[in-house]
C-alpha positions as CSV (number, residue, x, y, z in Angstrom):
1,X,68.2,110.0,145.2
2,X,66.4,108.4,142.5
3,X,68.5,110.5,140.0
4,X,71.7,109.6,141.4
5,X,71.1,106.1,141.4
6,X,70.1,106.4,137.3
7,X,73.1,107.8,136.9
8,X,75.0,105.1,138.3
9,X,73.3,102.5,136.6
10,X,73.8,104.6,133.1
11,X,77.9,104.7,133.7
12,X,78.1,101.2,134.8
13,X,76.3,100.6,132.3
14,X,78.4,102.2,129.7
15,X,81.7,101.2,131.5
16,X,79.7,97.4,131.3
17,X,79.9,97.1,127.8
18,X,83.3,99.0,127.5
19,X,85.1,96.5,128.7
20,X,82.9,93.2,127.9
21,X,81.5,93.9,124.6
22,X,83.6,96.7,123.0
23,X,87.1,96.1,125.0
24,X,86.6,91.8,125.4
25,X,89.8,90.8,123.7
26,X,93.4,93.4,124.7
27,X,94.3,95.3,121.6
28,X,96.2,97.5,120.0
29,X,93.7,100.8,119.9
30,X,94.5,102.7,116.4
31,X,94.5,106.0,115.9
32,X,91.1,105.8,113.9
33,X,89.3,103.7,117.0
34,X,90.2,106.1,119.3
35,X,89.5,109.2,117.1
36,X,85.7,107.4,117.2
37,X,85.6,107.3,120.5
38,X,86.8,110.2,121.8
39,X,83.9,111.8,119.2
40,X,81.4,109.3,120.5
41,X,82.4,110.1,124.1
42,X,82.3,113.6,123.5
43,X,78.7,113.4,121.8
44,X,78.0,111.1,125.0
45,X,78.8,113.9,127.2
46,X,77.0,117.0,124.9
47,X,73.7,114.9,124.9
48,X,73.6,114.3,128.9
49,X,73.2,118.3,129.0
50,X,70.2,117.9,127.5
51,X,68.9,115.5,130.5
52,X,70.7,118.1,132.6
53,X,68.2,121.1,131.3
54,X,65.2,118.7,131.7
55,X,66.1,117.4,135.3
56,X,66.0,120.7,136.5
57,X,63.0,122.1,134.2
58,X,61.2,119.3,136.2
59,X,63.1,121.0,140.2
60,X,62.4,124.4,138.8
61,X,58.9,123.9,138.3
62,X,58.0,122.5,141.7
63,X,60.9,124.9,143.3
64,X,61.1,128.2,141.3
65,X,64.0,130.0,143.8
66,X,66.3,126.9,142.3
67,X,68.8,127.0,139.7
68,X,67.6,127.5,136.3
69,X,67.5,125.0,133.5
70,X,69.3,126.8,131.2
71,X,71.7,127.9,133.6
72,X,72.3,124.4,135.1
73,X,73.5,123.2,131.4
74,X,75.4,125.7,131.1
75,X,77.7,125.5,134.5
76,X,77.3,121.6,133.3
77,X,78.6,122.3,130.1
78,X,81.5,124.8,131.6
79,X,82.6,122.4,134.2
80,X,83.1,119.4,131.4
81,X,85.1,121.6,129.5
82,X,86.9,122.8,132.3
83,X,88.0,118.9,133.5
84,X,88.2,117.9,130.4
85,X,90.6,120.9,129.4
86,X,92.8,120.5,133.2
87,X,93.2,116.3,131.6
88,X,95.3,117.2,128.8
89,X,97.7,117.1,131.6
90,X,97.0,113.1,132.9
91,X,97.9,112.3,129.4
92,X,101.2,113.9,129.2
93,X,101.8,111.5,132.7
94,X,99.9,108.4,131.9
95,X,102.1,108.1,128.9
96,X,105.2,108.9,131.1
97,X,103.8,106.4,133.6
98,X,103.0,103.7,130.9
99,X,107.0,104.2,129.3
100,X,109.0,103.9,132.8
101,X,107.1,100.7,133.3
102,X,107.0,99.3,129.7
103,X,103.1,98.4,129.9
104,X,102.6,97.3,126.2
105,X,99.8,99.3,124.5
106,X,97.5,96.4,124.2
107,X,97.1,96.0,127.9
108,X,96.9,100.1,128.6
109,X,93.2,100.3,127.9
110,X,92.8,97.6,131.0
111,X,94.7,99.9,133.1
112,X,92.8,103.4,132.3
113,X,89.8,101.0,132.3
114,X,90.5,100.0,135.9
115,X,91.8,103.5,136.9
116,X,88.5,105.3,136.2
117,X,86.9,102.7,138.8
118,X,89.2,104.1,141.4
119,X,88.6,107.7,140.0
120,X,84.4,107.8,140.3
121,X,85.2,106.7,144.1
122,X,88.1,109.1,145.3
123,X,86.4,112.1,142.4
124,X,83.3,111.9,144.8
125,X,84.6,112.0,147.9
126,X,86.4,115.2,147.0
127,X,83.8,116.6,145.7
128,X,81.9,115.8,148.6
129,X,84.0,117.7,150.4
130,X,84.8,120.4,148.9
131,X,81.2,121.2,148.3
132,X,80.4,120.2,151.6
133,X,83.5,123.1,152.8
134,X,82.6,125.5,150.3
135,X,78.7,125.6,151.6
136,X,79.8,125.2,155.3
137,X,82.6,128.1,155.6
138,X,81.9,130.6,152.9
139,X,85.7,131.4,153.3
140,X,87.1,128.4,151.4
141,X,86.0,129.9,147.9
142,X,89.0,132.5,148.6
143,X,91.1,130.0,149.7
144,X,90.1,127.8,146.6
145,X,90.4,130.3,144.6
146,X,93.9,131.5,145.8
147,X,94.9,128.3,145.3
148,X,94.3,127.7,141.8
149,X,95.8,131.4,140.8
150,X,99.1,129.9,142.8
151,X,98.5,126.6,140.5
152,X,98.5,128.8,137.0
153,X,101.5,130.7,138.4
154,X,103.7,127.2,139.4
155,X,102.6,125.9,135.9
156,X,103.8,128.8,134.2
157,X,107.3,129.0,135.8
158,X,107.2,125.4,136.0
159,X,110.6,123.8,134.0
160,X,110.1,120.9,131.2
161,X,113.2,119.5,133.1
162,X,111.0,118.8,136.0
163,X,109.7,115.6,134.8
164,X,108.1,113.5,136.8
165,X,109.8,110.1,137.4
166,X,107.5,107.6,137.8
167,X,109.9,105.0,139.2
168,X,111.4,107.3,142.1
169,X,108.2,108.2,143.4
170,X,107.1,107.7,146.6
171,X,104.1,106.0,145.1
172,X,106.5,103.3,144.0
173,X,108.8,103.3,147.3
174,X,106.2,102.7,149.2
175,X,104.2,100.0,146.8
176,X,107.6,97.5,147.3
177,X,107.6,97.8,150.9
178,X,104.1,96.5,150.9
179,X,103.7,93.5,148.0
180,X,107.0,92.4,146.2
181,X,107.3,94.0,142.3
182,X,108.4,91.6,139.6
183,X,109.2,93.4,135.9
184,X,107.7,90.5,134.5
185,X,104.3,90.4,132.6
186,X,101.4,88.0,132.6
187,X,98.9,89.2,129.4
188,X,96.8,91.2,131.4
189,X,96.9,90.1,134.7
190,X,97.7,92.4,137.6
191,X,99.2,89.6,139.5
192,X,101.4,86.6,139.5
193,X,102.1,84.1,141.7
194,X,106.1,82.6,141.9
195,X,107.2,80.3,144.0
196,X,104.1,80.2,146.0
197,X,104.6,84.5,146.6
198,X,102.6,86.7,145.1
199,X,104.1,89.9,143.2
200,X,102.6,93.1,141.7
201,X,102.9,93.1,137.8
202,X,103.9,96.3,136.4
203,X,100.4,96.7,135.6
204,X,99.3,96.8,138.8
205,X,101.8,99.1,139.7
206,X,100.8,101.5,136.9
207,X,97.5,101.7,137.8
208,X,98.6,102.2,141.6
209,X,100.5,105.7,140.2
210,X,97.9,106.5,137.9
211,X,95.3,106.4,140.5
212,X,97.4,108.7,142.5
213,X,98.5,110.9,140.4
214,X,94.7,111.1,139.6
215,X,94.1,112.1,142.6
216,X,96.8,115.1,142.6
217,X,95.3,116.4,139.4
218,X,92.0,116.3,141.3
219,X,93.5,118.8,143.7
220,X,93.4,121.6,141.1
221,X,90.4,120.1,138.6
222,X,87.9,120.1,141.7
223,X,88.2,123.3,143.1
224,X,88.0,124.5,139.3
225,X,84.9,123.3,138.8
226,X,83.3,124.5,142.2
227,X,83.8,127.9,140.8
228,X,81.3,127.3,138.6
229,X,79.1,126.0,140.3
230,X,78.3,124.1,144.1
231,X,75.7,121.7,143.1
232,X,77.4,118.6,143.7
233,X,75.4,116.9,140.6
234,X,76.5,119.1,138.3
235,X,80.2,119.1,139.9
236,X,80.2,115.4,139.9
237,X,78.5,114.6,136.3
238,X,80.7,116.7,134.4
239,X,83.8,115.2,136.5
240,X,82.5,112.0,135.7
241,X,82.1,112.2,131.9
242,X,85.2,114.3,131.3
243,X,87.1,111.1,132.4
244,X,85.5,108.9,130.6
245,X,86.3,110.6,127.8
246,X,90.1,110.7,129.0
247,X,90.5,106.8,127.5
248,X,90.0,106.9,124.0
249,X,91.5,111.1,124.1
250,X,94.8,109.6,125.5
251,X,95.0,106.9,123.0
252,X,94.2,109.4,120.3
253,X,96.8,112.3,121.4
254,X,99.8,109.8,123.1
255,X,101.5,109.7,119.9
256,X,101.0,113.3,119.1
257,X,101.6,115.0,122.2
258,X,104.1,117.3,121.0
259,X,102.1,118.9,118.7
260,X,99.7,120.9,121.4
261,X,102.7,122.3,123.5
262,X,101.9,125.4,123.3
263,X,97.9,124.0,125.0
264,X,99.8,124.5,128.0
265,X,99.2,128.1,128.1
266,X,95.6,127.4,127.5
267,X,95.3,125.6,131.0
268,X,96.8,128.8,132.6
269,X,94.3,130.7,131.3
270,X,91.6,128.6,132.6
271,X,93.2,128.0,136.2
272,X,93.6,132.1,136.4
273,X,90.4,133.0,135.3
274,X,88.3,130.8,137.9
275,X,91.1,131.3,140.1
276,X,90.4,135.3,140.2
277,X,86.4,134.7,139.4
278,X,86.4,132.5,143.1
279,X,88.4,135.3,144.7
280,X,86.3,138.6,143.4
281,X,82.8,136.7,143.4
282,X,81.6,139.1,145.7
283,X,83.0,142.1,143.9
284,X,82.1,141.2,140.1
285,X,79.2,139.0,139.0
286,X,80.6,137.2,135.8
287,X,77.7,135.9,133.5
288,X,77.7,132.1,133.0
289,X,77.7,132.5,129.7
290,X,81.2,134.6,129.4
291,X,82.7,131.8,131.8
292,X,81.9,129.1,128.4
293,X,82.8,131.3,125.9
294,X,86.3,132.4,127.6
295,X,87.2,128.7,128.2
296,X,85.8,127.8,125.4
297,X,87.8,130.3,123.2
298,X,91.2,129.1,125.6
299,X,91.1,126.0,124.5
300,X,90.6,126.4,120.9
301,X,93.2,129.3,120.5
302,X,95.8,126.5,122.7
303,X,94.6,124.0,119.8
304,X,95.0,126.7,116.8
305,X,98.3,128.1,117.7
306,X,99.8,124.3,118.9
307,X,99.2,123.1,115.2
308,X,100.2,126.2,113.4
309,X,103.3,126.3,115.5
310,X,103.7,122.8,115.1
311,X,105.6,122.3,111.3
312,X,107.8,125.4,112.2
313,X,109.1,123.6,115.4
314,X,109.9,120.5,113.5
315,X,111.2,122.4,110.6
């Protein structure tokens, strides 16, 4: 309990100074801000493995049949690479969602700001669960795992033409029937009162369909990550750090999404491999080690062949 209430206070914390010291005044992030952050977030979320290895040094001692210290930073270390892989996708949608609804860029940080808030509640819960299922009836981790081999499957026959439209979503149906939309903006504000009635900025509404589509993309990321591994702080720390790292990665890739296309592939990879290692855990034993280095090696060969392919495409 103790360490779960240090870890609140240490991403409050950081999410604290985010938004009142670093993030005060709504600007435009550049390209070279957000290329610092997404390093210092990164570096953030590297270092934390090393309280990871001595959080469970100290359980192993007083518990030797636990998990092992190395082998706890490593599923940590797995699992954040996995979510942070499976996020590339949220930015290809956040950037959708932020163009239907014409949020200018120097009021998007408040939105993803806002949006993890609703992400470390709804994240836990389903990892609450589905750790809670997966411990309870042994036979989810098939049906997890069947699940996410579908997933890679749908992606990879998926159409570009099948865009998601944020404004004839059901998300957005159903936000009118309950508090009036205006297409007007108020600097930052979420709402705006008119004639006495209050109406839902198009701010507000982004973040509404951010949130949920958050919560789809959970829906694949979670069960991902419990293939790795069912200890729900290791499950929910990597989650956690992954998206706070998905800030300052969207406003560093928005503008040069095109360019890792061919990243796609990469995420198929990943969704297939813990897909099949959640369906044949009882048959093969795969070392935590090979589970790093094959995602690992997924994402940077998604990377290398996006940028090389990149200048021909364009050519």
């Amino acid at each position: 309990m103790i360490v779960w209430i240090a870890f609140f206070v240490l991403i409050f914390s950081f999410l604290a100074l985010d938004l009142g010291v670093f993030n005060k005044t709504p600007h435009i992030i550049s390209n070279k801000e957000a290329a610092k952050w997404t390093v210092i977030w990164m570096m953030l979320s590297l270092c934390f493995s090393g309280i990871v290895f001595w959080l469970y040094q100290e359980a192993y001692v007083s518990n030797p049949t636990g998990l092992k210290p190395l082998t706890a930073t490593i599923k940590y270390i797995t699992g954040y690479l996995i979510e942070l892989s499976l996020s590339i996708d949220n930015i290809f949608v956040i950037a959708l969602i932020f163009a239907a609804f014409k949020i200018p860029q120097k009021y998007q940080h408040r939105i993803l700001f806002w949006g993890i808030i609703g992400a470390i509640v709804f994240r836990g819960l389903m990892i609450f669960f589905g750790v809670l299922l997966i411990n309870k009836f042994s036979w989810t981790t098939y049906l997890f795992g069947g699940f996410l081999v579908f997933s890679a499957i749908k992606m990879l026959f998926t159409k570009d033409e099948d865009e998601f439209e944020p404004k004839e979503s059901l998300v957005y149906k159903l936000l009118g029937k309950i508090i009036p939309i205006t297409t007007h903006t108020d600097k930052e504000h979420f709402f705006i009162i008119k004639d006495n009635k209050t109406f839902a900025t198009p701010l507000f509404v982004a973040l509404v369909v951010i949130e949920v589509m958050d919560v789809l993309f959970a829906v694949d990321s979670v069960p991902a990550i419990l293939a790795i591994t069912s200890d729900p702080f290791l499950v929910f720390s990597s989650n956690i750090f992954a998206i706070l790292g998905l800030r300052s990665m969207y406003f560093f890739l928005a503008n040069m999404l095109e360019r890792f296309s061919h990243l796609e592939y990469s995420l198929i990879a990943i969704l297939s491999f813990v897909g099949l290692k959640m369906l044949f855990h009882e048959f093969v034993e795969i070392p935590e080690w090979i589970s790093l280095c094959f995602i690992a090696l997924s994402l940077l060969v998604g990377v290398l062949i996006s940028l090389n392919a990149a200048p021909k495409e364009n050519a």
